[in-house]
C-alpha positions as CSV (number, residue, x, y, z in Angstrom):
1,X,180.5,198.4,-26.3
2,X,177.3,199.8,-24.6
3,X,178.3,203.2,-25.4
4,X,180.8,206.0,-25.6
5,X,183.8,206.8,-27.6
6,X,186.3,202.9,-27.4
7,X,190.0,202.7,-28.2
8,X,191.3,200.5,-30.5
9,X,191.7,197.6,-27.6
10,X,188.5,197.7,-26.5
11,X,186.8,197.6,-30.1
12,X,189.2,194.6,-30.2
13,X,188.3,193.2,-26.8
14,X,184.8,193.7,-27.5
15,X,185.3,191.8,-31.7
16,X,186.8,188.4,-29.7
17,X,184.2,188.4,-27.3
18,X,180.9,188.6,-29.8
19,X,183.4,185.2,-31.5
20,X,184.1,183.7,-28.8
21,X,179.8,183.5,-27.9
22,X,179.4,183.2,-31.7
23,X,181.4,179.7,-31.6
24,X,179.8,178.7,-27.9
25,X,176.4,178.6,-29.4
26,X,177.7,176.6,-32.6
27,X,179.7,174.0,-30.2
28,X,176.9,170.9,-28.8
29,X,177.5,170.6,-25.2
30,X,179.2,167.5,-24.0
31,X,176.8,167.6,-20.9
32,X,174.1,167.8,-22.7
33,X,174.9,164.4,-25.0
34,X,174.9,162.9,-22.0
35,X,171.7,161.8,-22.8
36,X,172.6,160.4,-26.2
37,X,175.2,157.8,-24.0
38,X,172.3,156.4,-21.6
39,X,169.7,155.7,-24.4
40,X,172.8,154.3,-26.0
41,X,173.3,152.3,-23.2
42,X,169.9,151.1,-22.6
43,X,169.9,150.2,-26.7
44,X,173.1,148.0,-26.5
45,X,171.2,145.9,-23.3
46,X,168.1,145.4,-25.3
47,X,169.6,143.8,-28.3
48,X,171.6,141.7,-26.5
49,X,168.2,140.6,-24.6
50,X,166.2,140.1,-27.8
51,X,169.0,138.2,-29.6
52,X,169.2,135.9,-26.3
53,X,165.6,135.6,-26.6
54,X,165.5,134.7,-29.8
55,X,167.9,132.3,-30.0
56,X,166.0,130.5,-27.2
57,X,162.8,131.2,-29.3
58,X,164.6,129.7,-32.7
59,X,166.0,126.5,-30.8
60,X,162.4,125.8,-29.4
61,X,161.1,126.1,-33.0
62,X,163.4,123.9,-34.3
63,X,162.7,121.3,-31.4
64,X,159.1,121.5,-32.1
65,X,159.8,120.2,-36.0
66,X,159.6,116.7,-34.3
67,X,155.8,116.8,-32.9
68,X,154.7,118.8,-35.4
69,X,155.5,118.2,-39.2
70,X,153.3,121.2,-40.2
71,X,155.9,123.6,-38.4
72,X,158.8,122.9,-40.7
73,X,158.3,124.9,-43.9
74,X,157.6,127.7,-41.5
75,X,160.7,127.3,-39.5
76,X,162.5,127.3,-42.7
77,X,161.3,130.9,-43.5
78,X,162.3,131.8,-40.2
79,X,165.5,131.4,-41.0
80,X,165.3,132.7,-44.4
81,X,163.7,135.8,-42.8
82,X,166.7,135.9,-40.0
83,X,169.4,135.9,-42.5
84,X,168.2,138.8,-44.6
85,X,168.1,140.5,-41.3
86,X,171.5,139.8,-40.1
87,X,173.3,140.6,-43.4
88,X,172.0,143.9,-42.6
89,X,172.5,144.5,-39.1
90,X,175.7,142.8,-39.7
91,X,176.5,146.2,-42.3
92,X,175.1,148.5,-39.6
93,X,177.6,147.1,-37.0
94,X,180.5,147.9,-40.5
95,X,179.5,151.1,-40.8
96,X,179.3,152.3,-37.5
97,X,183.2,151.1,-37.0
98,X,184.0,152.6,-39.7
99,X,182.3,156.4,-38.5
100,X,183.9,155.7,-35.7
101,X,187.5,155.3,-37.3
102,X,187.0,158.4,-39.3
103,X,185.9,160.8,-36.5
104,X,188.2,159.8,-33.7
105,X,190.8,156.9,-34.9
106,X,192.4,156.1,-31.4
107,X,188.9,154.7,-30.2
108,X,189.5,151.4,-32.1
109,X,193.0,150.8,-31.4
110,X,192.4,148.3,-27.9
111,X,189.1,147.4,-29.5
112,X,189.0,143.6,-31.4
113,X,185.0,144.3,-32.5
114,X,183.2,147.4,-33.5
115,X,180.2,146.4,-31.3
116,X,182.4,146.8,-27.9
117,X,183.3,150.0,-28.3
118,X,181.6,152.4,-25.4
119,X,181.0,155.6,-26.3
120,X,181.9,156.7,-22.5
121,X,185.9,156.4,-23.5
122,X,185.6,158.6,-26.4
123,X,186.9,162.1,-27.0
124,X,184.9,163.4,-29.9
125,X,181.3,162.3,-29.3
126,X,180.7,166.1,-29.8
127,X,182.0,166.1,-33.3
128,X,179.4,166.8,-36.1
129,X,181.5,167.4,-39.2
130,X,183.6,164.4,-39.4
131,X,180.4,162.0,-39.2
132,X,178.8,164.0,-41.9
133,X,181.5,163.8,-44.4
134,X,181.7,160.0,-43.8
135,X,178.0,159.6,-44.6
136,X,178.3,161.8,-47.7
137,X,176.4,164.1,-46.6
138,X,178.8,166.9,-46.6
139,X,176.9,168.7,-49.5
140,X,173.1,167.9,-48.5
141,X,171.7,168.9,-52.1
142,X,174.2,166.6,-53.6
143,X,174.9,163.4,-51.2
144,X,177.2,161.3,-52.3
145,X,175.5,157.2,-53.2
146,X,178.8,155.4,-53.0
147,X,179.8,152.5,-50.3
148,X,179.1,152.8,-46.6
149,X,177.1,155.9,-47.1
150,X,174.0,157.5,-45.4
151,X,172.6,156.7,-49.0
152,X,173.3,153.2,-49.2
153,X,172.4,152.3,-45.5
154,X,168.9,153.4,-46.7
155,X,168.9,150.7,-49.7
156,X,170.1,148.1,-47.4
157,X,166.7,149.1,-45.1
158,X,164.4,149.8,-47.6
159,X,165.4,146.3,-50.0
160,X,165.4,144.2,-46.1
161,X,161.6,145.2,-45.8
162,X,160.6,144.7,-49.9
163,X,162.3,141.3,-49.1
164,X,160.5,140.7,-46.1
165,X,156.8,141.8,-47.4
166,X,157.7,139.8,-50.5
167,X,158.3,136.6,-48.3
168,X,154.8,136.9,-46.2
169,X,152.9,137.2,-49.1
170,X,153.8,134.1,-51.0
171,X,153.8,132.3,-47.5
172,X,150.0,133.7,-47.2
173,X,149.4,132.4,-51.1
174,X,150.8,128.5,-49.9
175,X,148.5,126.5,-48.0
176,X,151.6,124.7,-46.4
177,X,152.5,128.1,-44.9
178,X,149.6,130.3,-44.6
179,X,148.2,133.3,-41.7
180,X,145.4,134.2,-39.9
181,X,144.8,137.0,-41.8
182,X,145.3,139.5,-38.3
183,X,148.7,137.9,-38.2
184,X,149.4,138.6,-41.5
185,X,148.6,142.2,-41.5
186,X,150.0,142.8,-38.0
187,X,153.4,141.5,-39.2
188,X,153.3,143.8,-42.6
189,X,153.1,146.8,-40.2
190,X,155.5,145.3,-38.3
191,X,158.1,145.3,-41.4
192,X,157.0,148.9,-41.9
193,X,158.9,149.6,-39.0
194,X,162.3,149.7,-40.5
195,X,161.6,151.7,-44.0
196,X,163.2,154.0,-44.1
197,X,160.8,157.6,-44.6
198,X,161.4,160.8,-45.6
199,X,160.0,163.4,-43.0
200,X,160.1,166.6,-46.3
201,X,160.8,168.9,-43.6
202,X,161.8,172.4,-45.4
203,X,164.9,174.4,-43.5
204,X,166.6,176.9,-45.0
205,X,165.2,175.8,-48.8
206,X,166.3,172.3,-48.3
207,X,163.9,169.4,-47.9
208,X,165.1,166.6,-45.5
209,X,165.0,163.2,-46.6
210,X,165.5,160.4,-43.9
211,X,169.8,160.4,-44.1
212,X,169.3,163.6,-43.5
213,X,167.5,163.7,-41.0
214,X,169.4,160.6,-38.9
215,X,173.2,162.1,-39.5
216,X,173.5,165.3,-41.0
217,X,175.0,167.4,-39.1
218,X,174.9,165.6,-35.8
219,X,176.9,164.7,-33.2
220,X,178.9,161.5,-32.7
221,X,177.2,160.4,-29.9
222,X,173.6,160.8,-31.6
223,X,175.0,158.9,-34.9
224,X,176.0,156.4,-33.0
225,X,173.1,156.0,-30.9
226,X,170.7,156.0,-34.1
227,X,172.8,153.3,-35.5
228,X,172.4,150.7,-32.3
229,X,168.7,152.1,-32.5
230,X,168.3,150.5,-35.8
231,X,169.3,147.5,-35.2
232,X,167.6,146.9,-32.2
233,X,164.4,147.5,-34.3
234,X,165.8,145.0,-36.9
235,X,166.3,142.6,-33.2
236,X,162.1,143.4,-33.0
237,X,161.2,142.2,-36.3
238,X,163.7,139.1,-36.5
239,X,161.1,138.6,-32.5
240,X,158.0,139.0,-34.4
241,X,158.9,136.8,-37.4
242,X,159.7,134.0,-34.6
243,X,156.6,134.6,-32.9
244,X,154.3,134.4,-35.9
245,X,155.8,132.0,-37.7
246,X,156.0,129.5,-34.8
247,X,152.6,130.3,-33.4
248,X,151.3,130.0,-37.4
249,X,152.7,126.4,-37.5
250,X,150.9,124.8,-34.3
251,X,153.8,125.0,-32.3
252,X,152.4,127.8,-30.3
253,X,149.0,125.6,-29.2
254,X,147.7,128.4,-27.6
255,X,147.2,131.7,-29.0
256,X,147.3,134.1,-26.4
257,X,144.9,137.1,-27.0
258,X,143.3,137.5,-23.2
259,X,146.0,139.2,-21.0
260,X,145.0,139.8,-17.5
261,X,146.2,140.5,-13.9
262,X,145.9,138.2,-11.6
263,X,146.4,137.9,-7.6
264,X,146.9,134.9,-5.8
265,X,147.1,134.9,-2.5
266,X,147.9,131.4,0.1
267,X,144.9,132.4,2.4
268,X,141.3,134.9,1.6
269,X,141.4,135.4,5.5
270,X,143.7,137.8,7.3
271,X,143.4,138.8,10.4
272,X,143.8,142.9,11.1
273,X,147.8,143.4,12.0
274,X,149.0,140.2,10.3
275,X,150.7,140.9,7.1
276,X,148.9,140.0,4.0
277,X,150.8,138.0,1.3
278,X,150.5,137.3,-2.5
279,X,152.0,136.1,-5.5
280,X,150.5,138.9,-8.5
281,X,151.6,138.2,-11.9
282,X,149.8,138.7,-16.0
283,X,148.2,135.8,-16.3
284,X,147.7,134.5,-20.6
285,X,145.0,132.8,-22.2
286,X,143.3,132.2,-25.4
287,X,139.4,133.2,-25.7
288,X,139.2,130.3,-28.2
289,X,139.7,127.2,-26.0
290,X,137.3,124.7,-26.4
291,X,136.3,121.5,-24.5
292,X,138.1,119.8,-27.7
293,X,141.1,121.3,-26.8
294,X,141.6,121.6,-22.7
295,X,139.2,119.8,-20.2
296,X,139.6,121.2,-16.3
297,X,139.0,118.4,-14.0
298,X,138.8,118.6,-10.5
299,X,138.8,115.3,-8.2
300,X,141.9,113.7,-10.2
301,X,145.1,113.7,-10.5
302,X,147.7,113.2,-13.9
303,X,147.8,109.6,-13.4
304,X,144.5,109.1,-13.0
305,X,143.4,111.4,-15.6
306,X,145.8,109.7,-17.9
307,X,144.0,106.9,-17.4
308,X,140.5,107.6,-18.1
309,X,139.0,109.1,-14.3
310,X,136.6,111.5,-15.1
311,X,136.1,113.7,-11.7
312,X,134.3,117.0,-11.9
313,X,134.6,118.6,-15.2
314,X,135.0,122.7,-14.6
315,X,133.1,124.1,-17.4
316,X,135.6,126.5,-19.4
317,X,134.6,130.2,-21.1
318,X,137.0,132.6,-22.6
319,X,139.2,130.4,-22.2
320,X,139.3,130.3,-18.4
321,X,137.5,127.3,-16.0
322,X,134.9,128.9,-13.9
323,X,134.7,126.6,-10.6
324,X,132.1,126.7,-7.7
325,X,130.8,124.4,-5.1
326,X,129.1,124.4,-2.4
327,X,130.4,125.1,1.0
328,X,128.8,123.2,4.4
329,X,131.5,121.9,6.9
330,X,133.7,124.8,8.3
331,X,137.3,125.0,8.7
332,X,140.0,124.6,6.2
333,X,139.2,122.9,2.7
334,X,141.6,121.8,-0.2
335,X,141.1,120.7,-3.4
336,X,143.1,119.1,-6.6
337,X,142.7,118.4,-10.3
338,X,144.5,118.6,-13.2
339,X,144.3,120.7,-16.6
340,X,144.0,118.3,-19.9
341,X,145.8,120.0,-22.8
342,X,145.7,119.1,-26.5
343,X,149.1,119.0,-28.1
344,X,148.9,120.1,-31.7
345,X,149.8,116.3,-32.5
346,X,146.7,115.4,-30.7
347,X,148.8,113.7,-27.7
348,X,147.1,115.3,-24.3
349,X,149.8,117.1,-21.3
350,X,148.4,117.4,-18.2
351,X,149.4,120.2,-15.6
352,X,148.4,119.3,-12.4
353,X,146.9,121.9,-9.7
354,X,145.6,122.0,-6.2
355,X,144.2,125.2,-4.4
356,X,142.5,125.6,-0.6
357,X,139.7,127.9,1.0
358,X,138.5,128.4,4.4
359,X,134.8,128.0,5.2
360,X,134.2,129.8,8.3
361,X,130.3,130.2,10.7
362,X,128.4,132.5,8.9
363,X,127.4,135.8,10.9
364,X,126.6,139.1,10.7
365,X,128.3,141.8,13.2
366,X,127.1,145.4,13.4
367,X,128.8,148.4,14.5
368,X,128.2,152.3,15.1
369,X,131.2,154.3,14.7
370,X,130.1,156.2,18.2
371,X,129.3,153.4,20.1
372,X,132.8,151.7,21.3
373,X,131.0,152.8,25.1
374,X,131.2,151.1,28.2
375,X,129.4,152.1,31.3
376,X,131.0,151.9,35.0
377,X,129.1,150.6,37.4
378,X,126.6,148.0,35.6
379,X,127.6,144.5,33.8
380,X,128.9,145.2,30.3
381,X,128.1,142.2,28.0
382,X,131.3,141.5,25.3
383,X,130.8,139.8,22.4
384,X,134.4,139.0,20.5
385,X,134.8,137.2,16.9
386,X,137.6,136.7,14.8
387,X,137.2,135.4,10.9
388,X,137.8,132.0,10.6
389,X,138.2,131.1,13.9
390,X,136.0,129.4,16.3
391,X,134.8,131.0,19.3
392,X,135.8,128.7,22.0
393,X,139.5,129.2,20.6
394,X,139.4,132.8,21.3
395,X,140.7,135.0,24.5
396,X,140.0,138.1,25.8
397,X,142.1,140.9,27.8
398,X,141.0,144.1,28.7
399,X,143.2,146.9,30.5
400,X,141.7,150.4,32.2
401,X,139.1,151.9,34.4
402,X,139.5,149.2,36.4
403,X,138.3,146.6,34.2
404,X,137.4,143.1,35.7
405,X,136.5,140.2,32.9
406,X,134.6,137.4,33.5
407,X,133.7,135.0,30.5
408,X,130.9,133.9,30.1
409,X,130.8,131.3,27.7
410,X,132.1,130.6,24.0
411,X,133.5,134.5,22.6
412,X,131.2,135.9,25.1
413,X,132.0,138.3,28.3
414,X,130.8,140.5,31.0
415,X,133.3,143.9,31.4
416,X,132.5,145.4,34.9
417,X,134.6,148.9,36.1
418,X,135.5,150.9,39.1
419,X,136.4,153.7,37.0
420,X,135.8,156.1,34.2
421,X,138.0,156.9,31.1
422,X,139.4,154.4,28.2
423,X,139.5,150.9,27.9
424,X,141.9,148.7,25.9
425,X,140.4,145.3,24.6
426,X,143.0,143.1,23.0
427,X,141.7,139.5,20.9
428,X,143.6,136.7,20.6
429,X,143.2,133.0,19.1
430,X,144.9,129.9,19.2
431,X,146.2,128.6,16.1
432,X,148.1,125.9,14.8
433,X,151.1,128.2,15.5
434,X,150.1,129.0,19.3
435,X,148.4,131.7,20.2
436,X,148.5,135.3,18.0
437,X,146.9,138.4,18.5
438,X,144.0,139.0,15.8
439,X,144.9,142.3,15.0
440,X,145.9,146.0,17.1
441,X,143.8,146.1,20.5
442,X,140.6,148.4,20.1
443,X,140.2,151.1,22.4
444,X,136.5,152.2,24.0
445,X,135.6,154.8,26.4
446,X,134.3,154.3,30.0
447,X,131.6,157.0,31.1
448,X,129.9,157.2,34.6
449,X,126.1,155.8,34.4
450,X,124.0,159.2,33.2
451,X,122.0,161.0,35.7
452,X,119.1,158.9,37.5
453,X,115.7,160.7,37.1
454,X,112.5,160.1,39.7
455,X,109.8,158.3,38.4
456,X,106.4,159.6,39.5
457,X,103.1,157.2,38.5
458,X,105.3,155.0,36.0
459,X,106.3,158.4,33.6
460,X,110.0,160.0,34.1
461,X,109.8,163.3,35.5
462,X,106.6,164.5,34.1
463,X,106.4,168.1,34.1
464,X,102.3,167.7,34.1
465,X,100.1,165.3,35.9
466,X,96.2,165.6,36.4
467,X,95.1,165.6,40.1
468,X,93.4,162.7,40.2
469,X,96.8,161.0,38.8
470,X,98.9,162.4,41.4
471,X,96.2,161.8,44.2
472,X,97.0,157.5,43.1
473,X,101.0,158.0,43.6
474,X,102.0,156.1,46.6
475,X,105.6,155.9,46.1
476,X,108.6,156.9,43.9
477,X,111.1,154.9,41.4
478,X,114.1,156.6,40.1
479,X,116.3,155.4,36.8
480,X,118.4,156.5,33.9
481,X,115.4,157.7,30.8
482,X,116.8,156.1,27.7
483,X,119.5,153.9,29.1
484,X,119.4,150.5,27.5
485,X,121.4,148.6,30.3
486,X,119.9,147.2,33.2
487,X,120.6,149.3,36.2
488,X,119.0,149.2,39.7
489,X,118.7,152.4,41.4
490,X,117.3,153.1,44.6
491,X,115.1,156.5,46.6
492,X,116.9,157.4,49.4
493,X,114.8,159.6,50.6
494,X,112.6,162.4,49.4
495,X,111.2,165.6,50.2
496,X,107.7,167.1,48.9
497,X,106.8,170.7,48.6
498,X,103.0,172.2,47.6
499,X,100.0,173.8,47.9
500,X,97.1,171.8,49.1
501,X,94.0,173.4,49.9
502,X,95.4,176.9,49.4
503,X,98.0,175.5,52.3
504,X,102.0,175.7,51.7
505,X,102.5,172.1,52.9
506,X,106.4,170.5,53.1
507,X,106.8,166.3,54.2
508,X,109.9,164.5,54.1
509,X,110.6,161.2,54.4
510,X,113.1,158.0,53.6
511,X,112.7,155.0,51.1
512,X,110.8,155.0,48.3
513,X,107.2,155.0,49.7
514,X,105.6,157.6,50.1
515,X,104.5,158.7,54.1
516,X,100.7,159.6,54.7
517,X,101.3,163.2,55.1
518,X,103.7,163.1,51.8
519,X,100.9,161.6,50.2
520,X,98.0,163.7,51.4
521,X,99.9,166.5,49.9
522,X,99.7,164.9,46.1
523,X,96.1,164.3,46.8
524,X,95.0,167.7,48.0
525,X,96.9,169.8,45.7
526,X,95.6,172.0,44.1
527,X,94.8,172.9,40.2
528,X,96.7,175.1,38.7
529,X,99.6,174.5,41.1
530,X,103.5,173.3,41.2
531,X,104.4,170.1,43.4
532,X,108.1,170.0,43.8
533,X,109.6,166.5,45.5
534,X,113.5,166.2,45.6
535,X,114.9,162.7,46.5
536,X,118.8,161.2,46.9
537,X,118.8,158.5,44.5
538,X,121.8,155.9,44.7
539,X,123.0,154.3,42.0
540,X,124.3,150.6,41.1
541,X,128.0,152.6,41.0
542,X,127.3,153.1,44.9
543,X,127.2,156.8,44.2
544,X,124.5,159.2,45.9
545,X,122.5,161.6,43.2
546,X,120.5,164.4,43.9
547,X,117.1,165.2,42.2
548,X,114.2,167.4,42.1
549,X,111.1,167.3,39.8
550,X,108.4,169.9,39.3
551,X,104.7,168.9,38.2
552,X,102.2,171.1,37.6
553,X,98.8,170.0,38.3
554,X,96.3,169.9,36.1
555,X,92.2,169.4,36.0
């Protein structure tokens, strides 16, 4: 076919193969209507869960006739409303057995109801003629209006809402059975739902009216789906009758327009590498509850509060109590009260409550990213803390660099080291459960003690000194310049070099005073000239350090 003179066979060859794609492309892929059977799945599960729900919803409404009078000529609207809406779904349920019957027959012989059938064990759930025809829509510029067609499915949906609408809007004109008005409207839009709507989309000079565009020329499987899919919207609107109509009467006390996470958790204090635990949930409540109509009290409990006891009233706004007290005693605190509801007969319910807190010491702890240092050689003070609990129950262990602890009284220590390197510090506390480790142990680094530096006349290695300064030195001192812990180093022994009198003069010496000669040397020097002294400096680490400073003398 690309090219070239073709005998007879091949032109033949080449004919079946452009009808073959030709009827490929026409053909709906079963993989692909895979799809269709999980949303048709999903479907089938959520109207059996809203007509369990509202059957649970219907009974409770019923139930509530006895406390409340005022609910009765809504509940019997209810189930006005929910048989309009199950003569309907009860045709959908018809016609889809009987699609199913005309498209692939066998499918219904082991089946006693049409709503069991699974579209799983069916054949033909590809098949978009046979569906058609049983619609009427064979012809879509002339569909046909008689029984179970597309046509009169459409009636059936469009005289269910008119019904509906027609129903709210007496209720709305009776005082015995009237809205808030943002009830009323919501629920209109709600019936709006299920009208059926022309979408007057134009393909190939024919406009599409809503039969046609739910089952003309579609597949089994999405007929079928489209079916279940209107009747679990009809399953929604028989849910939102229930809810308005019951929350309308009073039997629905509270109307719940303020939705809002909450978290609730058995303890606000958790120590690092303990697992944190809590209960999170949407929590409901109505933005207009009044003191009238639910009192928090805190103190009581539902006998007492039954009986009179007033406790502490927890003022209530948007509908939520808003409790605070003072805090002085530390350790664990509980507390308990109850909630006093209004019943629409105007008999109170009271739901009971009790919640706890932890006050612990207040302090303040402050800590430098850089900082987790200890130095070998010197006491390191330790200070440990662990939230909530009290200092004289917690322990301290330390491993590395030759760590010794020695406490020192209530969460405080001194670390002392042999060594150099890292440090692991571990916290734990004892607790009504024994003792547990308050969280992963910390790890701090263990550097030498810096280098010492001589002190000459009070100043660290001055690189100036006037003569008559130097001429008042007696003796040398040695430390670490900038070095906040106390540390006690010591002069060896020394060795000064300089010019005196135009004289290259050298006297050494041990200790940290200064011999005559040494000190004749600082004296006579002369202006303009280097002194040099060099001393062995020990350290509190035990360690011997040499150092050498260089002042020049000045007038």
């Amino acid at each position: 076919m690309g090219g070239g003179k073709e005998t007879p066979r091949q032109k033949m060859i080449g004919m079946m193969y452009l009808v073959l794609t030709a009827l490929l492309a026409m053909n709906v892929s079963k993989q692909i209507l895979q799809g269709y059977l999980s949303v048709n799945e999903s479907l089938v599960k959520s109207k059996q869960n809203l007509t369990e729900n509202n059957t649970r919803v219907t009974k409770a409404f019923e139930a509530s006739i006895g406390g409340n009078a005022a609910a009765k000529p809504y509940y019997e609207k209810a189930l006005e409303a929910q048989k309009l809406i199950s003569e309907v779904d009860k045709y959908i349920s018809e016609l889809r057995a009987k699609i199913v019957a005309h498209t692939e027959p066998t499918a219904l012989e082991n089946e006693k109801i049409a709503d069991t059938l699974n579209l799983r064990r069916m054949d033909k759930i590809d098949d978009y003629d046979m569906p058609s025809h049983m619609l009427g829509l064979g012809e879509p510029k002339n569909p046909e209006k008689g029984a179970f067609t597309a046509y009169e499915l459409r009636m059936k949906m469009s005289g269910l809402h008119d019904k509906l609408v027609a129903m709210v809007d007496a209720m709305q004109k009776d005082p015995k059975t009237k809205f808030l008005e943002d009830d009323y409207q919501g629920i209109k839009k709600k019936f709006a739902s299920i009208k059926p709507t022309d979408s007057n989309r134009d393909e190939d000079g024919v406009k599409y009216n809503w039969e046609m565009d739910n089952f003309y020329h579609l597949p089994l499987a999405a007929v079928y789906t489209n079916l279940n899919k209107f009747q679990t919207d009809l399953k929604n609107v028989e849910a939102e009758v229930l809810q308005v109509f019951s929350g309308a009467s009073g039997k629905l006390a509270i109307k719940f327009d303020a939705i809002k996470a909450r978290v609730v958790a058995p303890s606000s204090y958790i120590a690092a590498g303990q697992p944190y635990e809590a209960d999170i949930f949407l929590a409901a409540s109505s933005s207009k509850l009044a003191a009238g109509d639910m009192e928090i009290i805190v103190g009581v409990d539902s006998a007492a509060a039954a009986g009179g006891a007033k406790g502490t009233i927890v003022p209530v706004v948007g509908g939520e109590g808003k409790y605070s007290v003072g805090t002085g005693g530390e350790g664990d605190q509980e507390y308990k009260g109850v909630i006093k509801y209004k019943n629409p007969d105007g008999t109170f319910k009271y739901y009971p409550f009790t919640g706890a807190y932890k006050v612990a010491k207040s302090g303040a702890s402050v800590s430098a990213d850089q900082m987790n240092v200890f130095y070998a050689g010197v006491p390191n003070p330790v200070t440990a803390a662990a939230a909530g609990i009290s200092p004289a129950d917690i322990s301290v262990n330390a491993t590395g660099a030759g760590v010794r602890v020695t406490p020192k009284g209530a969460g405080k220590y001194e670390f002392n080291f042999t060594g150099v390197g890292e440090c692991m510090v571990s916290v734990s506390a004892k607790t009504k459960d024994g003792v547990k480790s308050q969280g992963p142990p910390i790890k701090f680094r263990v550097k030498p003690l810096p280098k010492p530096e001589l002190k000459i006349g009070g100043k660290f290695a001055p690189q100036e000194m006037k003569k008559g300064e130097l001429g008042m030195v007696s003796g040398l001192g040695a430390g670490a310049n900038g070095f906040d812990f106390q540390a006690n180093f010591v002069v060896l022994s020394y060795e000064v070099t300089g010019k005196a009198k135009g004289k290259l003069m050298q006297e050494s010496g041990s200790g940290n005073n200064l011999s005559g000669p040494a000190a004749s040397i600082l004296k006579g020097a002369d202006v303009g000239s280097k002194i040099y002294i060099d001393a062995k400096v020990k350290g509190p680490d035990g360690k011997t350090t040499s150092t050498t400073v260089g002042i020049k003398v000045t007038k």
